[in-house]
C-alpha positions in Angstrom: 1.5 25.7 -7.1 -2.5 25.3 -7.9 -1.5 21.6 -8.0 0.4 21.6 -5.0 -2.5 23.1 -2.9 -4.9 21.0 -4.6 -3.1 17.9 -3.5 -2.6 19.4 0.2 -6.4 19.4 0.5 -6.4 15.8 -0.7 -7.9 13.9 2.4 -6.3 10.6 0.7 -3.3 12.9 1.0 -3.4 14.2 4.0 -3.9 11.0 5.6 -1.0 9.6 4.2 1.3 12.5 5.0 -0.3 12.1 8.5 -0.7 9.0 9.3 1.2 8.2 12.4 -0.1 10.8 14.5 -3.3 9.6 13.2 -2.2 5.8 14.4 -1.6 7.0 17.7 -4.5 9.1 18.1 -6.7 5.8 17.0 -4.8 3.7 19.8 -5.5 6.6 22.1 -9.2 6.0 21.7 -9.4 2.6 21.5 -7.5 3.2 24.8 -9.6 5.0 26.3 -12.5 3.2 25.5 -11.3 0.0 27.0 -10.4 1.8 30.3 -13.4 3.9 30.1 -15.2 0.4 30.9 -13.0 -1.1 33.5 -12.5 -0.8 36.9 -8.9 0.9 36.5 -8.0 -0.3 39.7 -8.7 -3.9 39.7 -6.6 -3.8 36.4 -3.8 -2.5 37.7 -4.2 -5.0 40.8 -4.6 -7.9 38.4 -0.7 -7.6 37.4 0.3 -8.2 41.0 -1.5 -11.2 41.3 -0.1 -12.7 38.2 1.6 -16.0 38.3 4.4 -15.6 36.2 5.6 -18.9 36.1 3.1 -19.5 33.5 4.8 -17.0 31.3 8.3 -18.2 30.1 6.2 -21.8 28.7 3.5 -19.9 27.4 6.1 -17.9 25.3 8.0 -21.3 24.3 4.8 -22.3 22.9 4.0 -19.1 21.3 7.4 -20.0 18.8 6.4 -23.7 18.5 3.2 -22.4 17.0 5.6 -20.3 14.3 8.1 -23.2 13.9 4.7 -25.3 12.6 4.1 -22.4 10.6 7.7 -22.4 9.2 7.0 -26.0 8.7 4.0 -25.4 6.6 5.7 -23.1 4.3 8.2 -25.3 3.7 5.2 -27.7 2.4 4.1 -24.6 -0.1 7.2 -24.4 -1.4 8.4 -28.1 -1.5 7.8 -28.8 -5.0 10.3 -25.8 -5.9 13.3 -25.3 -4.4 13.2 -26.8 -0.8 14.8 -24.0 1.9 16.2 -25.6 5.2 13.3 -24.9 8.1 15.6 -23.3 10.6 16.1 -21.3 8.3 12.4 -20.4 7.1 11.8 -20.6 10.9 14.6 -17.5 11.4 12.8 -15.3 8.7 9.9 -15.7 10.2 10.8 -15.0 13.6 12.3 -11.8 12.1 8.7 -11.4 9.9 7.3 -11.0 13.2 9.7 -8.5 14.6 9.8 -6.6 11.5 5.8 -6.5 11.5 5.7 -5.2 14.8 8.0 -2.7 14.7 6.9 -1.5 11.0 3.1 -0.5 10.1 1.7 -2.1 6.9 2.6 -6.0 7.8 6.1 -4.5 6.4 7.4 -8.4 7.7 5.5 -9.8 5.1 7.5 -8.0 2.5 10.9 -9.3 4.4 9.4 -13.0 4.2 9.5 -12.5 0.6 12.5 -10.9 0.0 14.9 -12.7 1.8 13.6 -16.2 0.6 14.0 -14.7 -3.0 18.0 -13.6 -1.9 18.9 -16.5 -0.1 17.1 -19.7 -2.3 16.9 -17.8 -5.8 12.8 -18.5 -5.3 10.9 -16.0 -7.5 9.4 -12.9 -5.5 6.3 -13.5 -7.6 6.0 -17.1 -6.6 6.4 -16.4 -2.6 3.9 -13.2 -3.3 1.5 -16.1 -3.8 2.1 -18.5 -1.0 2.7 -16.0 1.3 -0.1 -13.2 1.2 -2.6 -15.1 -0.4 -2.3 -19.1 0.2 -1.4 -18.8 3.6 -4.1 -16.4 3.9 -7.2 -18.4 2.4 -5.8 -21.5 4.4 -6.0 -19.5 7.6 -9.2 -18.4 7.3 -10.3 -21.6 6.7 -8.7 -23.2 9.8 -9.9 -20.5 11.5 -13.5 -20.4 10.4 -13.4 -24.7 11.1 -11.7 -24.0 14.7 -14.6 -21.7 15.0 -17.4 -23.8 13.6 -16.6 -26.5 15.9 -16.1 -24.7 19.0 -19.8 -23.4 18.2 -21.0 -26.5 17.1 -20.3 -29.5 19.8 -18.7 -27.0 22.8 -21.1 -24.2 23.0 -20.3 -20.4 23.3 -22.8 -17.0 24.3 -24.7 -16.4 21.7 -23.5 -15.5 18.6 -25.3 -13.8 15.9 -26.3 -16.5 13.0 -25.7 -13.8 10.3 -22.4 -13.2 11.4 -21.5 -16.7 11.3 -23.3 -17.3 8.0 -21.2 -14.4 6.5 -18.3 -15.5 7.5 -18.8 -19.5 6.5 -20.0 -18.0 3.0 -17.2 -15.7 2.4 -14.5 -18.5 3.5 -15.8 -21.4 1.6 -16.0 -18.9 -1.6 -12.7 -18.5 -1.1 -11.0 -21.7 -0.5 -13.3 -23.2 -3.5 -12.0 -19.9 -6.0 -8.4 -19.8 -4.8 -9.0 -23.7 -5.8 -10.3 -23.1 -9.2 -7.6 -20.5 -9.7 -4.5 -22.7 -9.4 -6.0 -25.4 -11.6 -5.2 -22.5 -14.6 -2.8 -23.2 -16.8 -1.6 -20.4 -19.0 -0.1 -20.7 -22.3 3.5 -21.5 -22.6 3.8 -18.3 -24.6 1.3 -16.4 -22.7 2.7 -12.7 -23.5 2.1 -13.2 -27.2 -1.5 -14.6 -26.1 -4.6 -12.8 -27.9 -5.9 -11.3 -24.6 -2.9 -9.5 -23.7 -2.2 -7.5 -26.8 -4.4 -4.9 -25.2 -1.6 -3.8 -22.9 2.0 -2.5 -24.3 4.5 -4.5 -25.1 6.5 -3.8 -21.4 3.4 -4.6 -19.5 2.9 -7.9 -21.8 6.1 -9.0 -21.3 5.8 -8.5 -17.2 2.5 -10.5 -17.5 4.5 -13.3 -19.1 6.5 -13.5 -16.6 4.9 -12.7 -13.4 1.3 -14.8 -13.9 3.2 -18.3 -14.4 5.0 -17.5 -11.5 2.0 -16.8 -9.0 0.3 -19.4 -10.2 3.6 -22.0 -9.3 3.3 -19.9 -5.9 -0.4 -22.2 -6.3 1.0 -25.6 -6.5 0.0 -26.7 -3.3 -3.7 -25.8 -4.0 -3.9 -28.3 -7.0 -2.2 -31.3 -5.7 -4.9 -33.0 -3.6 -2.3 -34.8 -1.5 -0.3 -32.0 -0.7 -3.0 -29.7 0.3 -4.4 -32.6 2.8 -0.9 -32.5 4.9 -1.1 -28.5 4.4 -4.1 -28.3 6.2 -3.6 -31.5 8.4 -0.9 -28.6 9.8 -2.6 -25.6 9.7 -4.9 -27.0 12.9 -2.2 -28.0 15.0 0.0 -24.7 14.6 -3.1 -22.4 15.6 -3.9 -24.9 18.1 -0.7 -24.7 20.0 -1.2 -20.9 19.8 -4.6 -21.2 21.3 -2.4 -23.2 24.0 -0.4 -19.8 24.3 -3.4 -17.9 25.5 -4.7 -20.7 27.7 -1.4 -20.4 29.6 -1.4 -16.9 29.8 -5.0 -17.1 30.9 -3.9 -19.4 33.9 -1.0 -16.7 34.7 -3.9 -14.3 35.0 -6.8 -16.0 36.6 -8.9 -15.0 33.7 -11.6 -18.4 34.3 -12.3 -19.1 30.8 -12.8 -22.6 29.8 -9.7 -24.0 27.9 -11.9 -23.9 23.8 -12.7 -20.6 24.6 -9.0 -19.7 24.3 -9.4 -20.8 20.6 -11.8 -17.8 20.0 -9.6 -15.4 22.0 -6.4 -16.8 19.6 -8.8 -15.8 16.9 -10.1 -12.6 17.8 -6.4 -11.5 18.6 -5.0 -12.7 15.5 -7.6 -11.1 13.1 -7.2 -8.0 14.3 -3.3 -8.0 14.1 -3.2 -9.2 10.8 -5.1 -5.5 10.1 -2.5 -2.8 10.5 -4.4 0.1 11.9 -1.7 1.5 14.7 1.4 1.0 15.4 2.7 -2.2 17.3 -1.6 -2.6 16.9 -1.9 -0.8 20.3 -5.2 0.2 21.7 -6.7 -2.3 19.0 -5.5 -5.4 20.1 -6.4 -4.3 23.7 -9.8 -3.5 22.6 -10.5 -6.5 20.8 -9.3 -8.7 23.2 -10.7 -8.0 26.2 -13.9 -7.2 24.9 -13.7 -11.2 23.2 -12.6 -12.7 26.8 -15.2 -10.3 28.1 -18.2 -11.5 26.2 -17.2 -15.3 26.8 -17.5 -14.6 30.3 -14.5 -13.2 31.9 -14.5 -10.1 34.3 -13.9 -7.2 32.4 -11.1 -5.5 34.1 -9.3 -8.4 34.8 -9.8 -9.2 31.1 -8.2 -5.8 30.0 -5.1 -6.5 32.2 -4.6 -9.7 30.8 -5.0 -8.2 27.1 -2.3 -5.4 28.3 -0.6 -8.0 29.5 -0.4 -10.6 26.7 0.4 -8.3 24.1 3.8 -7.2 26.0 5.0 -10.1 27.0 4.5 -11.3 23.4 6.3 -8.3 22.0 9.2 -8.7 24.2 9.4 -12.1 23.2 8.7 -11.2 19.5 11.8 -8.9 19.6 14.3 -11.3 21.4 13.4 -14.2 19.4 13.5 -11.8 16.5 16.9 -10.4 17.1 18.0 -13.9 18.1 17.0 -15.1 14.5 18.7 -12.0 12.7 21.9 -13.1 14.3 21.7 -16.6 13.9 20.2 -16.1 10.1 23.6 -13.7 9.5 21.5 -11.2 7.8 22.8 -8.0 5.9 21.1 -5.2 5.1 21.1 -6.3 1.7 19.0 -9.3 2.9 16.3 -6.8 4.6 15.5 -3.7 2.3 16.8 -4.7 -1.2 13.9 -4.7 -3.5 15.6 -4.9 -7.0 14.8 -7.8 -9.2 17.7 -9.3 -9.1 17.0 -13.3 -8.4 19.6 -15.9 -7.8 20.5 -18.0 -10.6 21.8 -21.1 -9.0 19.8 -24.5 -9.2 17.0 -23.2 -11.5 19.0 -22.3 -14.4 16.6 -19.4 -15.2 18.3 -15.7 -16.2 17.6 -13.1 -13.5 14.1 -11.8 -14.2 13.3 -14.1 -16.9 10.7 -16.5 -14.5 10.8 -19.7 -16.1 8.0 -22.1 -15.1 7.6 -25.4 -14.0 5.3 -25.8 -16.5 7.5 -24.8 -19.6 10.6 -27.1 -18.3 7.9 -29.8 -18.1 6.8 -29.2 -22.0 10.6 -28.7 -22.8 11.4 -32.8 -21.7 14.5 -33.4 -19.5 17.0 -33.0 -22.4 16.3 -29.6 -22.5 16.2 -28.6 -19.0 19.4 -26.8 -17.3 21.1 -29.5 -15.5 20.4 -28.7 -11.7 23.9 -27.7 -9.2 22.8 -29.5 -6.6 19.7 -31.0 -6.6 
C-alpha cells in the first residue's frame, strides 16, 4: 500500500497515468495563444475566400513527396532484401495515418513491423534506417535547405546563434552516425572481452542485435550509395515545400515561393515531436507564428495553419485507409510485436540475426542458397 501511494505521488507517474488530458489541455493553450493574437474574425473570413482549387493538387503532391520518401528507403535497404516500392509506399501511407491517429510516432513502430512480417527484414536492422538514418539525413537536408535559403535568397533576421547551433549539432551528427557505421564488430561479438560484463542473456541479445543495426548502416558507409540517398532527400522535401506553396496560393498567404521551404520545415519539426494528440494547437502555433515572422498577416496566417493541417489529415487518412486495403493488412501485420522473423531468402533461424558480414567471412560455399534471389 506504502508503495502504491508512493508511486501515485510520482509526478513521472502521474503524468503518464494522465497524459491525454494533459495533451489536450497543452493544445488548449497553444490554442488559445494563437487566437489570443489574431484578429478571430479575419480568420474565420479567410476560409471563405479560399480558392480551393488549389487544394486537391496540393494534396497530390503532398503523396509524391512520401512516394520519394518510400523511394529512398528502398535505397537504405537495397543492399538487403529489396521490398517492392508500392509496397513500402502503402506502409508508409499507413505510417502516417497511424502517427496521426496514435501519440508517440506509434507509425514509426508499424513501418518497422510490417516490413519485418512481410520481407523477413530484421526489426533491428529497420530500427536503424528508420528512426535514426532517416533521421540524421533529414536534418541534414533540412539544415542545407535552410542554409541556402539564408545564404543566397535572404530571410528576416535570424539569430546567428541559433543557426550556429543548429549547423554544429547537424554536422556532428552526420560526421558520428558516419564514423559509427564504418564499425565492424567481431564475428563472435557475444563472446567478446567487453561484453562479459553483462549476463549471459543480455550477451547473447548484444550479439545479435548490434550486427544488425549496424547492417541497418550500410548506406552510410558506401560512399556511392549515400550520394544517390541524399541526391533524393532534396527533392522529396522539396516537393513538400511545393505542398505548402500551393496551399499558400489557396489562401492568399503572399509569401515568396523559398519561404515555403522554411514553413515545410517549421511544420515538419514540430510534428516529428509528439506533444498532443493529432499535434493540435502545436502545429497551429508553430506555423503561423513561422509564416508570421516571414512576413505574412497574422490572422490570415493562423487560418491557413488551421487550414493546412485538416486538409492534410483528411488526406492523410484516405490515402492511409486506401493503402491498408490495397497493402491487405491484418491485424497481425499492425500490432504483433513478437520476434518472430520470416525465414525465407535469408536462410537465418528466427531470432538468430545473421549478418552480412559473417556470410561474407563464411565464402559462398557456405552460405544458404537464396529462394529467390
Amino acid at each position: 500500500m506504502a508503495k502504491d501511494h508512493e508511486e501515485s505521488l510520482n509526478p513521472i507517474h502521474l503524468i503518464v497515468q494522465h497524459r491525454l488530458p494533459l495533451q489536450f489541455l497543452i493544445s488548449a493553450v497553444f490554442i488559445g495563444i494563437l487566437v489570443w493574437r489574431v484578429d478571430i474574425r479575419q480568420t474565420i473570413e479567410t476560409f471563405g475566400a479560399v480558392n480551393y482549387g488549389w487544394v486537391l493538387p496540393a494534396l497530390i503532391v503532398f503523396s509524391a513527396s512520401k512516394l520519394l520518401h518510400s523511394i529512398r528507403w528502398q535505397m537504405l535497404l537495397e543492399e538487403t532484401e529489396r521490398a517492392p516500392v508500392a509496397e513500402l509506399f502503402g506502409i508508409y501511407l499507413v505510417s502516417n495515418m497511424t502517427n496521426n491517429a496514435i501519440p508517440f510516432r506509434a507509425g514509426d513502430v508499424l513501418r518497422i513491423q510490417v516490413p519485418a512480417e512481410r520481407f523477413g527484414i530484421s526489426r533491428a536492422e529497420l530500427t536503424s534506417s528508420v528512426i535514426i538514418v532517416e533521421t540524421v539525413f533529414d536534418a541534414f537536408t533540412f539544415f542545407v535547405l535552410l542554409l541556402l535559403v539564408l545564404t543566397f535568397l535572404g530571410l528576416p533576421a535570424v539569430p546567428a546563434q541559433l543557426v550556429l547551433g543548429l549547423s554544429l549539432g547537424t554536422l556532428i551528427a552526420f560526421i558520428g552516425l558516419l564514423l559509427i557505421a564504418r564499425i565492424r564488430p567481431p564475428r563472435h561479438l557475444a563472446e567478446s572481452r567487453w561484453t562479459r560484463l553483462f549476463s549471459e542473456n543480455a550477451r547473447r541479445r548484444i550479439g545479435e542485435i548490434v550486427p544488425q543495426l549496424l547492417e541497418g548502416l550500410q548506406a552510410m558507409r558506401e560512399m556511392p550509395r549515400l550520394g544517390r540517398v541524399l541526391a533524393i532527400s532534396f527533392p522529396a522535401w522539396l516537393v513538400e515545400a511545393l505542398m505548402f506553396w500551393l496551399l499558400g496560393l489557396a489562401f492568399g498567404l503572399g509569401l515568396q515561393p523559398h519561404e515555403y521551404i522554411v514553413v515545410m520545415i517549421g511544420a515538419n519539426l514540430i510534428v516529428s515531436l509528439p506533444i498532443t494528440p493529432w499535434n493540435l494547437g502545436t502545429y497551429e502555433f508553430v506555423v503561423q507564428e513561422v509564416a508570421a515572422g516571414l512576413g505574412a498577416n497574422r490572422s490570415v496566417a493562423a487560418a491557413y495553419a488551421f487550414g493546412t493541417h485538416i486538409f492534410t489529415i483528411i488526406w492523410i487518412t484516405i490515402t492511409g485507409l486506401l493503402a491498408v486495403w490495397f497493402l491487405n493488412l491484418s491485424l497481425r501485420d499492425i500490432i504483433s510485436l513478437g520476434r518472430k522473423e520470416m525465414v525465407g531468402e535469408r536462410g537465418d533461424e528466427p531470432g538468430m540475426g545473421s549478418s552480412k558480414q559473417e556470410e561474407e567471412e563464411e565464402g559462398p560455399e557456405k552460405r544458404p542458397e537464396a529462394g529467390g534471389g
